[in-house]
N, C-alpha and C positions, 0 to 999 in steps of 0.2 A: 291689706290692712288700712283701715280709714285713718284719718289724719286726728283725731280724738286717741287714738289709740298709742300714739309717734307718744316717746316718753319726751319730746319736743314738742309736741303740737299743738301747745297752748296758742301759739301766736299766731296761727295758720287758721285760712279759711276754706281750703281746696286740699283735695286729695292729693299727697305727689303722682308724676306722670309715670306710667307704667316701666316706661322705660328707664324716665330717671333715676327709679330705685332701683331696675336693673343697674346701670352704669354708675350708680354711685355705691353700690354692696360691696362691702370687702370680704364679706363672710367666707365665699369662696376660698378664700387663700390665709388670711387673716384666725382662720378657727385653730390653727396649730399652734395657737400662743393660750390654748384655754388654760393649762396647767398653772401659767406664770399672771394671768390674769386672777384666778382662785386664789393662788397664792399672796395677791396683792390685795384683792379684797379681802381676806381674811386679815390681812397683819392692820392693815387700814381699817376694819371694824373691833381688832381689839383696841387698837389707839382709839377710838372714837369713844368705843365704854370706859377703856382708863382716866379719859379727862373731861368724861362724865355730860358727853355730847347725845350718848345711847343711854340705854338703861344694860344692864348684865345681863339680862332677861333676853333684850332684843340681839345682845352679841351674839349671845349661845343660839340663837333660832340662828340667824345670818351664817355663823361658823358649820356649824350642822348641815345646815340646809347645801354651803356652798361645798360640805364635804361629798355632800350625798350625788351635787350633780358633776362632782370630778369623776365620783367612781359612776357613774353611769357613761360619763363620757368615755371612759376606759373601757367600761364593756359596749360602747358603740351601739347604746338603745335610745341616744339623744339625736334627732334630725334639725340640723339650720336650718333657720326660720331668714330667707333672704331677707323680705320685709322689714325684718328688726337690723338690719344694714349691716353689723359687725359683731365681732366677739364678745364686746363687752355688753352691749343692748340684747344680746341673745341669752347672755349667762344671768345676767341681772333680770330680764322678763320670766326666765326659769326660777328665778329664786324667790320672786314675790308670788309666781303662781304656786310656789310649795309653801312657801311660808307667812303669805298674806301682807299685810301693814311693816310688818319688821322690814321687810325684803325692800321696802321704797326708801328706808331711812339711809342703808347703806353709801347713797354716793353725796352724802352732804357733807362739804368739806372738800370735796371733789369735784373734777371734771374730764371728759373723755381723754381731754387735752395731755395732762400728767401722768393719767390712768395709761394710755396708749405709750406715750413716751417711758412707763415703766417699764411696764410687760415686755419692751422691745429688748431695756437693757437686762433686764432676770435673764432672758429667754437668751441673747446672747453669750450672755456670760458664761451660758450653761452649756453655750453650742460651742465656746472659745475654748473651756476647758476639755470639753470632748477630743476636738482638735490637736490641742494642745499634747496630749496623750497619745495620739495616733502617729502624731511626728518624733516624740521620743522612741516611740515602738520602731518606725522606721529609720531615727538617728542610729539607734544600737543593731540592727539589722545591715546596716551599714558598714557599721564597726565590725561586724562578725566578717562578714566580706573582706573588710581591707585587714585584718588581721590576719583571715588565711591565704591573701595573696601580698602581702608583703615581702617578698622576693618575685614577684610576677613581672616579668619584662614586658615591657607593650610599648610601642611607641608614641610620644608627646607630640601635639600637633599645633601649631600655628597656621592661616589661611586652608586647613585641610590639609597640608601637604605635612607630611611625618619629618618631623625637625630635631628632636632630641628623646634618647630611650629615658623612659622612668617604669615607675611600678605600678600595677593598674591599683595594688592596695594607698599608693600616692593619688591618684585618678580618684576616686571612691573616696577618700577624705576632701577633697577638691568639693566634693555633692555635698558629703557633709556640715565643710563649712559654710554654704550656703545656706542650708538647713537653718542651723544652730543661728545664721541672723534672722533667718523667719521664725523660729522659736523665738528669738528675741523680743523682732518686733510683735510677735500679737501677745507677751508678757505685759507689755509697756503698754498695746493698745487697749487690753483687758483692764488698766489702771484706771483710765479713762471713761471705760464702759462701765464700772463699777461708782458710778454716780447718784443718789436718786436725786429724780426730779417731781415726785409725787408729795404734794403739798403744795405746789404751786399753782393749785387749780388751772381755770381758763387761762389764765395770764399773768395777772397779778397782785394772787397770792388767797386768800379767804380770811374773812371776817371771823371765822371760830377759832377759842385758842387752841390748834392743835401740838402734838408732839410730835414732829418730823424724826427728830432723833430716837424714840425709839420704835420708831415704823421702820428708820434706816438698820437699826440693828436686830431686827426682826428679819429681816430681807437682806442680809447680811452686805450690805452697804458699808464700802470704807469712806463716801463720803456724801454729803449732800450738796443738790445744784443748789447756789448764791444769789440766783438771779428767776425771779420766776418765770419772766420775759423767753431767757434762755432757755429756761430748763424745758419749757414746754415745745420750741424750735428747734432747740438744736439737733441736729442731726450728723455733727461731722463722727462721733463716735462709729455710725457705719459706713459712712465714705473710708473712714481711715481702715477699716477692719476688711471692706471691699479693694483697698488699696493693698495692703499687708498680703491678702488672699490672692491679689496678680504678683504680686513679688515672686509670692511663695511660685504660683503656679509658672513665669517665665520661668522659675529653676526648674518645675519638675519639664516641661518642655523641652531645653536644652539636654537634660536628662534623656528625655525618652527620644530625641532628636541624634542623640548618641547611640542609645541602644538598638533604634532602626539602623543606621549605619551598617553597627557592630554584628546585626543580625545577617548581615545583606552578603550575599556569595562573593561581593570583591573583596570584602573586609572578614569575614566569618570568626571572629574574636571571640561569638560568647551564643550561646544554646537562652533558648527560652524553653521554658515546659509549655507540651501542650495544651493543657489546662490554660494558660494566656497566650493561646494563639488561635487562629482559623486558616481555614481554606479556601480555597478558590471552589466554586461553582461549575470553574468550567476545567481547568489546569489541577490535575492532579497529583501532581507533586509539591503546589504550595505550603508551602509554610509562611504565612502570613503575621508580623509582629503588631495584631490591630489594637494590642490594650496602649503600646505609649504611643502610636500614632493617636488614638483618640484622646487621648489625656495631650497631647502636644494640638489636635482641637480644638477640647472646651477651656485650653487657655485663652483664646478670643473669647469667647462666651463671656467670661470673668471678666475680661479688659472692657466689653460693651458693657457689663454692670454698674463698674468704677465709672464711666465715662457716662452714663444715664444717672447716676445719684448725681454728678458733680454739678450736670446740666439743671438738676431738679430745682436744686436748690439756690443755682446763683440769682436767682430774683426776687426772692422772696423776701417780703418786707417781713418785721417784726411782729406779732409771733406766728403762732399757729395758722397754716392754711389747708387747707383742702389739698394741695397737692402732693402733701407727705403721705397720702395715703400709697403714692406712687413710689414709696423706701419700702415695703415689704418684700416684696416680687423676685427684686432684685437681689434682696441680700439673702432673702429665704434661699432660692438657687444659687445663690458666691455659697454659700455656706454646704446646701446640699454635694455641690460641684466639685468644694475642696474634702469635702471628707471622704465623697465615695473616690476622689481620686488619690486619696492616701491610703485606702484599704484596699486600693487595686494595689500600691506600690510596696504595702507591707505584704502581701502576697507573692508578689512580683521578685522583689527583691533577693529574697534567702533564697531563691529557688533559681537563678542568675548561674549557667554553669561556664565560666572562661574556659578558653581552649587553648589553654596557655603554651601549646609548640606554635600554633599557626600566631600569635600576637608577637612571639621570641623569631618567628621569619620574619614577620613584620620589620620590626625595630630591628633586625639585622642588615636590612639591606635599607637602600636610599641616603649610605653614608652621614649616618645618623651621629656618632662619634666625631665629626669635624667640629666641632665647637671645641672638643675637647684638646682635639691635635694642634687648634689654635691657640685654646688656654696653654697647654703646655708649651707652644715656640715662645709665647710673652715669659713662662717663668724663666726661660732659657737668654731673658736680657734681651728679646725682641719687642719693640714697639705693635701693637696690637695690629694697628693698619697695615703694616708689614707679615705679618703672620699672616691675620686674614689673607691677604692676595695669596702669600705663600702655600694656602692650605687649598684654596680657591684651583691653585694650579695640580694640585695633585687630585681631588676630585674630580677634576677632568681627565687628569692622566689613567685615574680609576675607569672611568666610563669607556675611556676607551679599550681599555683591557681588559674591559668587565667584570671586575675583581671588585672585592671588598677594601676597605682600607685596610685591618689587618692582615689581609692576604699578600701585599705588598713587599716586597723585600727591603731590609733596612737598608742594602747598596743604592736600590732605588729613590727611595725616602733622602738619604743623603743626598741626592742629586739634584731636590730641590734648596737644603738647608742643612749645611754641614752641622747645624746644632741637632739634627735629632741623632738618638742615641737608640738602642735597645732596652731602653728602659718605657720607650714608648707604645711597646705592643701591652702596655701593661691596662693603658687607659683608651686605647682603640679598640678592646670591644666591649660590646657593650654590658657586661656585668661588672667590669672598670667603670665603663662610664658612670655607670648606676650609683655603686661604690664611693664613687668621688664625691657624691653629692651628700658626705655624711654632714651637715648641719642643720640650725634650728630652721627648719620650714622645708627642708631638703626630700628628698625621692628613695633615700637608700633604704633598705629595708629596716635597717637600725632606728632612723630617724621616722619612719613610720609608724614604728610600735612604740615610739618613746609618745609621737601625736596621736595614739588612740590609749597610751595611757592620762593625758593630760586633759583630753576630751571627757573621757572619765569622771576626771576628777571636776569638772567645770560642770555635768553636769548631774553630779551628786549634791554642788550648792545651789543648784538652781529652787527658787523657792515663786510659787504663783499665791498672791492676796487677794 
């Protein structure tokens, strides 16, 4: 394309360099915002005839015209023109060559600048609620889990080494509430991203008297950028949403960093279907758990995204540069990355079988109950650091007899601490132990169906603007 042609190239005397247009084209990547770009010039060409910038005449051509090349773009008979650099010099060249004169008036009042920085927030917005959606699907998928194993014994771990029995339906609200604050957080982040900055042309601001407000309420904007400067720069709306997006993803790693565990023949806690599993090549009896080791993966991936906007951006003066071109890439993939990896875990999840004798071996042995035999010598009027040694000593007396704690005889038990009684096999094993832990944030089966009714009910008020 010669440089007569560049809807820029008034000021130019040389063709750009081959290459250059190669490595300066966004179109590549950049065309999957066409929808939100249509969208934007549309609501932008009715504002233009309402206050009487257009004629009605040249709206309706514009509106039409940019109808016509959505649905062509849907049926995939429109090819990117590299040449015309991006989305928006691609959709706009297509609409003057359908609709003639009308088609050149569209971007007056405008610039790539606000134009780009729209499309990004529509098109987000649309992908957060998506998201958004996918993580309730997997909250209550959740829920259905820890409500049918809320009496499920399995053992509680600290440094890896099994420390105290709980319930895996207690475990499974533990994912939950991590959840439920990345549900938070990308509510809050969505407030933010729900800005427009279209009006603010190049920088700072246009000579026509436009209506920003109801362009905003056309494009369902709860509020408009204040600063044209800003509006056309700013970019923390997808750092923060690239940030939100590793939150989310170190929980699902940790997650899937458990279900590898749990999968593994020294731990065998929990079945996966084979539909989320493979095989080995060479070993044929594998069972390989590769969907959460790959999701525990591309949680790096996410983290190099965060960590490429953060770099992008911290030198950039005031406003607009050329390097923002370099925010699509990354968040297009944070985005890709976290949905396909929530539609692996709403998959994954319901389908999760515990193998609830071998997790109740588990938490039976390893003298998992010794907290408890300690909390009871303290009710019994003993100072804690006393107890502790106390219980310390019988744990070892276990080992050597290789007995359980409850297996223990009470004559023996008394011969560390004439205060225990036979009231004590009550909370040495471990469905006592379980038991004991009837309060608000507790393990016992009681208090985990009273936390998936409250869950419930938090998030029946949950409301997204």
């Amino acid at each position: 394309m010669s440089i007569d042609q560049k809807p820029w190239g008034g000021r130019f005397n040389e063709d750009t360099d081959a290459f250059v247009e190669l490595f300066t084209a966004s179109i590549k990547f950049d065309h999957r915002l066409y929808k939100h770009d249509i969208r934007c010039s549309i609501a932008h060409a009715k504002m233009l005839s309402s206050v009487g910038i257009i004629s009605d005449s040249d709206r309706s051509s514009i509106v039409s015209g940019l109808e016509q090349i959505n649905k062509e773009i849907d049926d995939g008979v429109i090819e990117w023109d590299l040449k015309l650099e991006d989305i928006h010099m691609n959709i706009e060249s297509k609409l003057i060559n359908k609709i003639g004169e009308a088609g050149k008036k569209l971007h007056t009042a405008r610039s790539r600048n606000d134009q780009i920085a729209t499309d990004i927030r529509l098109y987000l917005r649309d992908e957060i609620d998506e998201i958004l959606g996918l993580m309730r699907e997997l909250i209550e998928a959740l829920l259905i889990q820890a409500k049918d194993n809320c009496d499920t014994i399995m053992p509680g771990y600290t440094h890896l080494q099994a420390a105290q029995p709980i319930t895996f339906g207690h475990h499974l609200l533990a994912w939950v509430e991590m959840l439920l604050r990345d549900h938070e957080r990308l509510i809050n982040c969505r407030k933010r991203v729900n800005v427009m900055p279209l009006g603010s042309a190049a920088l700072a601001g246009t000579t026509f008297n436009i209506d920003r407000k109801m362009v905003a309420e056309e494009l369902g904007f709860q509020a408009i950028g204040e600063n044209s400067l800003d509006s056309v720069s700013d970019r923390d709306f997808i750092i923060e949403f690239c940030s939100t997006a590793s939150l989310t993803m170190m929980h699902f790693s940790r997650w899937s960093e458990e279900l590898v565990l749990w999968t593994s023949q020294q731990f065998n806690f929990v079945d996966l279907p084979d539909r989320f599993s493979t095989g080995s090549s060479i070993m044929p009896q594998k069972k390989n758990p590769d969907v959460p080791e790959l999701i525990r993966g591309k949680t790096g991936r996410v983290y190099g995204h965060l960590l490429s906007l953060l770099t992008l951006m911290k030198s950039q003066p005031l406003a607009y540069n050329k390097d923002n071109q370099e925010d699509k890439e990354p968040l297009f993939d944070c985005i890709d990355t976290l949905r396909n990896v929530l539609i692996a875990l709403n998959g994954l999840i319901p389908a999760i079988e515990p193998k609830k004798e071998n997790m109740r071996k588990a938490a039976n042995a390893g003298y998992l109950t010794a907290t408890d035999l300690a909390d009871y010598l303290v009710r019994k009027d003993l100072p804690f650091r006393d107890a502790h040694e106390i219980v310390g000593k019988i744990v070892a007396y276990a080992i050597e007899k290789n007995s359980a704690l409850d297996e223990i005889s009470l004559d023996e038990l008394k011969n560390f601490s004439p205060a225990i009684e036979q009231s004590v096999f009550e909370i040495l094993s471990i469905d006592g132990s379980v038991a004991t832990r009837d309060h608000f944030g507790g393990t016992s089966p009681g208090q985990v169906k009273a936390a998936i009714d409250r869950i419930n009910e938090r998030l029946a008020r949950v409301t997204v603007d």
